[in-house]
C-alpha atoms as an extended CHARMM CRD file, in Angstrom:
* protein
*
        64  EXT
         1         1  UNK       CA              0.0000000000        0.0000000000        0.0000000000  PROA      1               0.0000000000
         2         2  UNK       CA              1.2090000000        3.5390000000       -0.8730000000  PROA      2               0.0000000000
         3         3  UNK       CA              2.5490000000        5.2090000000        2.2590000000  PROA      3               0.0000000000
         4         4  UNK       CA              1.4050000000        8.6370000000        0.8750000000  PROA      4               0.0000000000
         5         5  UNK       CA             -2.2040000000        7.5190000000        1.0510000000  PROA      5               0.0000000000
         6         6  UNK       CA             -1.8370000000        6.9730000000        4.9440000000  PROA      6               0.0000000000
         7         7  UNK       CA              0.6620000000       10.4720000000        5.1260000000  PROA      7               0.0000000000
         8         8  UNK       CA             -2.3240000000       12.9010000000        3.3970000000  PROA      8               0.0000000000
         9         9  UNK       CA             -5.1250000000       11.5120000000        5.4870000000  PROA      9               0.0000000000
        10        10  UNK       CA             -2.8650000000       11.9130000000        8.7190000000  PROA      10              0.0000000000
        11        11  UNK       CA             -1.5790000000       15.6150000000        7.8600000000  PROA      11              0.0000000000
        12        12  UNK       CA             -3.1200000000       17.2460000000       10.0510000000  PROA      12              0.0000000000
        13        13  UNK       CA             -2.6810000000       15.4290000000       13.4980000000  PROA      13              0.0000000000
        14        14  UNK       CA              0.1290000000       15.2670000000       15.7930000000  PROA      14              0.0000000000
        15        15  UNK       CA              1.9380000000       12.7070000000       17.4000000000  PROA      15              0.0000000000
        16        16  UNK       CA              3.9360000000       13.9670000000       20.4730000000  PROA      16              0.0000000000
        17        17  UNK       CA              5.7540000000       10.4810000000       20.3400000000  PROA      17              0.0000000000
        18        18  UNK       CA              7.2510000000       11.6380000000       17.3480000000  PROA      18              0.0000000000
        19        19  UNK       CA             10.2040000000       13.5360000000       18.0330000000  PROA      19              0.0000000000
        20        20  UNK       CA             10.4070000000       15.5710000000       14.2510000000  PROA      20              0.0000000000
        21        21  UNK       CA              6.4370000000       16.2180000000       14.9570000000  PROA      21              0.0000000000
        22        22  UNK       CA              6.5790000000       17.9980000000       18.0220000000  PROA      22              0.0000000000
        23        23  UNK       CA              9.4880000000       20.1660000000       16.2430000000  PROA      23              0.0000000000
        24        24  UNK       CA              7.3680000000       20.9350000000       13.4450000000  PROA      24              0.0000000000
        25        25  UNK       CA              4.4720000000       21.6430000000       15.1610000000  PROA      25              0.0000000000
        26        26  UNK       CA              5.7650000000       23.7410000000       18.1400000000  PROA      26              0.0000000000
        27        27  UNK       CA              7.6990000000       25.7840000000       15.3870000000  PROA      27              0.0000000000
        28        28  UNK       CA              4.6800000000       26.2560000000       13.6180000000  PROA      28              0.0000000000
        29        29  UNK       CA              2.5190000000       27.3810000000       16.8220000000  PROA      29              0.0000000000
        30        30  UNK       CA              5.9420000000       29.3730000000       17.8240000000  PROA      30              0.0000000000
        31        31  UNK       CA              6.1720000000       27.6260000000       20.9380000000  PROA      31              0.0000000000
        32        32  UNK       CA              8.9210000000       25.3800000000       22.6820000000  PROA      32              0.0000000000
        33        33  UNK       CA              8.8160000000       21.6420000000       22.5630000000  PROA      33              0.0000000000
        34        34  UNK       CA              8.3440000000       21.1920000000       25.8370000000  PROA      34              0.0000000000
        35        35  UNK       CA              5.5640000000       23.7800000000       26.3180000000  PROA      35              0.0000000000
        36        36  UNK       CA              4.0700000000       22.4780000000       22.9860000000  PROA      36              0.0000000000
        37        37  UNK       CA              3.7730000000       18.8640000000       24.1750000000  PROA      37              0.0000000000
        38        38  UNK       CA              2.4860000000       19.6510000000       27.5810000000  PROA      38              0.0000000000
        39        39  UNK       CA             -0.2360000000       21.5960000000       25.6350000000  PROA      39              0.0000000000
        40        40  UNK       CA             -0.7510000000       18.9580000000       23.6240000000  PROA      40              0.0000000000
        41        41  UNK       CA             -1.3170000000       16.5520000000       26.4000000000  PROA      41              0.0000000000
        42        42  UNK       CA             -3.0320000000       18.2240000000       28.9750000000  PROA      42              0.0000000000
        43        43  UNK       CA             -5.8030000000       19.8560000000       26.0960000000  PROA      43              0.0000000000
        44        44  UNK       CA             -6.0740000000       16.4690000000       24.4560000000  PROA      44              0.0000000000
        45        45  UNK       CA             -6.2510000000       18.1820000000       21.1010000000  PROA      45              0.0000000000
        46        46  UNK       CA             -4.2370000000       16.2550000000       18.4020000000  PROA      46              0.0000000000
        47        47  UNK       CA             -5.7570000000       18.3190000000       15.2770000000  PROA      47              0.0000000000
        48        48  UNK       CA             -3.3780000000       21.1930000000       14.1760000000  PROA      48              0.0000000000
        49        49  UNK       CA             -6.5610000000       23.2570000000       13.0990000000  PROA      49              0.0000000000
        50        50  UNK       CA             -8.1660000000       22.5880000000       16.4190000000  PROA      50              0.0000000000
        51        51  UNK       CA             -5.4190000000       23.3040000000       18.2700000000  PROA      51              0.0000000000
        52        52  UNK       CA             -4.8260000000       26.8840000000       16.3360000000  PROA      52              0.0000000000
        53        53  UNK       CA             -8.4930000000       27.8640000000       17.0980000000  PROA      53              0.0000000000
        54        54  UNK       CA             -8.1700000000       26.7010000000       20.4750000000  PROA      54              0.0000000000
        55        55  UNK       CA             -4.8720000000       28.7050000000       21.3600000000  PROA      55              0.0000000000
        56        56  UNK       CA             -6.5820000000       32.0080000000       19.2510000000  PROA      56              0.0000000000
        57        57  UNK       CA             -9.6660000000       31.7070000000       21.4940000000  PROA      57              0.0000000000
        58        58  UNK       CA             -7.7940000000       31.8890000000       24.6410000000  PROA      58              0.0000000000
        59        59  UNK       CA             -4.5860000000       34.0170000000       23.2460000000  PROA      59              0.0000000000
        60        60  UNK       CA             -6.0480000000       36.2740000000       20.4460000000  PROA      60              0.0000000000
        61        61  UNK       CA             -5.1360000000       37.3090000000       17.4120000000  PROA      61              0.0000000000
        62        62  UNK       CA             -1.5650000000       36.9460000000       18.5060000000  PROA      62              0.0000000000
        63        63  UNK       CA             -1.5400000000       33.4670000000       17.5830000000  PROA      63              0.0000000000
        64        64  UNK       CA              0.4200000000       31.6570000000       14.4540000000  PROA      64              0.0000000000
């Protein structure tokens, strides 16, 4: 099976386990790693969409 098929349906979750993930992501959200994966774990929230409405609704516009 193509592993592109499983990568586009998966693009935009995160897995804290995943050590180049949490990178990514908290570079994205302009956080540090460890702030970003304590977010991620005590909010629950593993959709990067969610998680930017989530961090706009209690931050503002100030948010990436």
């Amino acid at each position: 099976m193509d592993d592109n098929i499983f990568r586009s349906l998966d693009i935009d979750r995160i897995n804290i386990d995943e050590y180049y993930e949490v990178e990514y992501w908290s570079k994205q959200f302009g956080l540090r790693p460890e702030v970003f994966k304590n977010l991620i774990i005590e909010t629950g929230i593993t959709s990067a969409e969610k998680l930017k409405t989530y961090l706009h609704n209690f931050y503002g516009e100030n948010v990436a």
